[in-house]
C-alpha positions as CSV (number, residue, x, y, z in Angstrom):
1,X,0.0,0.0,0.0
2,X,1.7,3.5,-1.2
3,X,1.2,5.6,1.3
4,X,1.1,9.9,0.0
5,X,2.4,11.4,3.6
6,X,3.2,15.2,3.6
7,X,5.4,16.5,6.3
8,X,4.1,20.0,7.4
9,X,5.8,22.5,10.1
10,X,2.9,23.2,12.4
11,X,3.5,26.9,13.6
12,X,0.4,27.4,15.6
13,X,-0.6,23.8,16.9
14,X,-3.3,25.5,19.4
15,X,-5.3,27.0,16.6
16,X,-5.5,23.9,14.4
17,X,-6.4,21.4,17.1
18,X,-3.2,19.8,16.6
19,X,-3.5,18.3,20.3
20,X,-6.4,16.7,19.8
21,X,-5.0,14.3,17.0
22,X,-1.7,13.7,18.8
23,X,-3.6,12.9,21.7
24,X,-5.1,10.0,19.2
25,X,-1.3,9.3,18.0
26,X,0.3,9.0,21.3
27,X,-2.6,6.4,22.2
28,X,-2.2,4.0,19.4
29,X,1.6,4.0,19.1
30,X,2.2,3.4,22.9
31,X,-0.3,0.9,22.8
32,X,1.1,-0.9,19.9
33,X,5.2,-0.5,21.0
34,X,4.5,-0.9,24.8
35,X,2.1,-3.2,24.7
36,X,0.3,-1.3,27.7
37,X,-3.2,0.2,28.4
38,X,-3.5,4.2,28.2
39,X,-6.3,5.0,30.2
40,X,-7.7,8.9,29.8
41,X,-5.8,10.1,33.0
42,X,-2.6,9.2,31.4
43,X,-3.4,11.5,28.5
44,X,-4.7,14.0,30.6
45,X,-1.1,14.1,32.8
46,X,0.9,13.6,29.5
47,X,-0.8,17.0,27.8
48,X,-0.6,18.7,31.2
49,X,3.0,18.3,31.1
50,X,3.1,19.5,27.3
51,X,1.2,22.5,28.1
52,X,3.2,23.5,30.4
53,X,6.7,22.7,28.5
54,X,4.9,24.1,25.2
55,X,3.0,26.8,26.8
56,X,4.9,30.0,25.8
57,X,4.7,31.2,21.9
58,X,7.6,30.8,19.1
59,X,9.0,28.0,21.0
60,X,7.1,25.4,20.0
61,X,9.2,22.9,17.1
62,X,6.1,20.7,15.7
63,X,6.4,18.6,12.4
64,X,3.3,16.3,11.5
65,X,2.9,13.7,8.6
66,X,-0.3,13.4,7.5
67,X,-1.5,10.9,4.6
68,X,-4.7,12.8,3.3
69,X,-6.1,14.8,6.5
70,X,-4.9,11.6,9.3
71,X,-2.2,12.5,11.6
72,X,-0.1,10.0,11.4
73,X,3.6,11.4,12.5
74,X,4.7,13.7,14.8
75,X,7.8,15.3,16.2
76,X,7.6,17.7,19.2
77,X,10.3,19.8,20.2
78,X,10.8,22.9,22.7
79,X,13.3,25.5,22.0
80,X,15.3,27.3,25.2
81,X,18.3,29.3,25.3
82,X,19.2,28.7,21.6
83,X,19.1,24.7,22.2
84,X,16.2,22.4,20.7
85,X,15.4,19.9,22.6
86,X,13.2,16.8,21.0
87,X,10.4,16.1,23.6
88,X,7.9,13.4,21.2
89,X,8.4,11.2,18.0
90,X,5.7,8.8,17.0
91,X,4.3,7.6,14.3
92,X,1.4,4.8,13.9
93,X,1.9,1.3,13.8
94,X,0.3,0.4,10.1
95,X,2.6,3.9,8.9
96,X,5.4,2.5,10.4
97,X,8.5,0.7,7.9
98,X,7.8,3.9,5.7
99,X,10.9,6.0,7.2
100,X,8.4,8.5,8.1
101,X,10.7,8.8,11.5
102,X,13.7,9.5,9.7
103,X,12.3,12.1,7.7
104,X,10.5,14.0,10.8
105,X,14.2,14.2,12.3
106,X,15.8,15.7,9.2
């Protein structure tokens, strides 16, 4: 199956509901690698803690791969004093093999 993935910077990941479908992401792919259950609460602490990393403007680094409108790849970064720092990569189990990864960190 061909996948046709775009890889777009996301300046403004508040105003385009971003969260929501990394939220969806972060499920599936910890699920599938980790084998383990993600129960609401965990996403509620894990986008606490991103909100509050993430929370100031302009330094935010977010790169998404989407194939049509589907999330299916993300990196999220934080930039301080002139350093980027790589917080989140996933990328779905069934878009996974594609080197979606390696392209996110390039």
């Amino acid at each position: 199956m061909k996948k046709e993935i775009k890889f777009l910077p996301i300046f403004n990941p508040n105003e385009c509901n971003f969260w929501d479908s990394f939220t969806l992401v972060y499920r599936e792919t910890t699920e599938y690698n980790y084998k383990t259950t993600i129960t609401d609460e965990n996403i509620k602490t894990l986008m606490q803690g991103i909100n509050k990393i993430h929370g100031k403007p302009n330094q935010n680094i977010v790169f998404a791969a989407y194939d049509s409108n589907k999330l299916v790849g993300c990196l999220v970064g934080h930039i301080r004093s002139q350093r980027a720092t790589m917080q989140y990569l996933y990328v779905l189990p069934e878009y996974q093999g594609y080197k979606i990864y390696k392209t996110l960190l390039v």
